[in-house]
C-alpha positions as CSV (number, residue, x, y, z in Angstrom):
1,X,0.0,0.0,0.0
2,X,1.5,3.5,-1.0
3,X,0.2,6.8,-0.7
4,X,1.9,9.9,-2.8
5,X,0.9,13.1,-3.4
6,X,2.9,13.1,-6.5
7,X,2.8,10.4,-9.3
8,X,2.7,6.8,-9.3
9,X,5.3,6.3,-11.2
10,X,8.0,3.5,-9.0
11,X,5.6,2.5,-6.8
12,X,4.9,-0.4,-8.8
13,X,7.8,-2.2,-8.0
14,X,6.9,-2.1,-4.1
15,X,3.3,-2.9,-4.4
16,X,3.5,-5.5,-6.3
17,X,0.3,-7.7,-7.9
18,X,-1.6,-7.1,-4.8
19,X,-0.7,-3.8,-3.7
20,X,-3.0,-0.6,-4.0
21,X,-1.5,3.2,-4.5
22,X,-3.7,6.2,-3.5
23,X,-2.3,9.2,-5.4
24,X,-1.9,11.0,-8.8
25,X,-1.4,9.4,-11.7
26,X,-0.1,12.1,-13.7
27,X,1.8,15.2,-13.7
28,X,1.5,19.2,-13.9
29,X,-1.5,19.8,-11.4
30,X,-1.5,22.2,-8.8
31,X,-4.2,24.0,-6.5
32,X,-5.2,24.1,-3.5
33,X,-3.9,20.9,-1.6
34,X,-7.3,20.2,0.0
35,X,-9.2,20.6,-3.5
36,X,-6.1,18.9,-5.1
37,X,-6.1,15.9,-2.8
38,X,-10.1,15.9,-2.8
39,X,-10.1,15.7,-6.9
40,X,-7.3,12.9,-6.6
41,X,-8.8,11.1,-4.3
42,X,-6.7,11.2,-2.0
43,X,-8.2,11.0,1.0
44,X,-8.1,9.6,4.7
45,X,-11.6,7.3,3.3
46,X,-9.6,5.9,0.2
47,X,-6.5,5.2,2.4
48,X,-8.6,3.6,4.9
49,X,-10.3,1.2,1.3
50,X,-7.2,0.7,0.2
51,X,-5.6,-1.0,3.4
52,X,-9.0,-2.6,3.7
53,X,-8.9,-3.9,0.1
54,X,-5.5,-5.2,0.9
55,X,-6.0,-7.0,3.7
56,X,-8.6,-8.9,2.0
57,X,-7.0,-10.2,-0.3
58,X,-4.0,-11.6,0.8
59,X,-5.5,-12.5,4.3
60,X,-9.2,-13.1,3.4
């Protein structure tokens, strides 16, 4: 599980198959962080999914 303001781009590599990234996945925006981070989704609710998702699936 990563969380990144900035792009995905890497994070693959840690996550792996079953791994989930809350971030951007793209370049060049800017803002407000709050309305940034809202229109990225990322979010203390989609951190919380995430980790939920996660923990699913590899402990069921």
């Amino acid at each position: 599980m990563a969380v990144e303001a900035a792009v995905e781009l890497g994070w693959e590599r840690y996550l792996g198959f079953q791994g989930r990234f809350v971030g951007m996945h793209g370049f060049g925006e800017s803002g407000k962080i709050a309305e940034v981070y809202q229109k990225f989704g990322i979010t203390t609710d989609a951190v919380v999914q995430a980790a939920r998702e996660v923990m699913q699936e590899v402990y069921g």
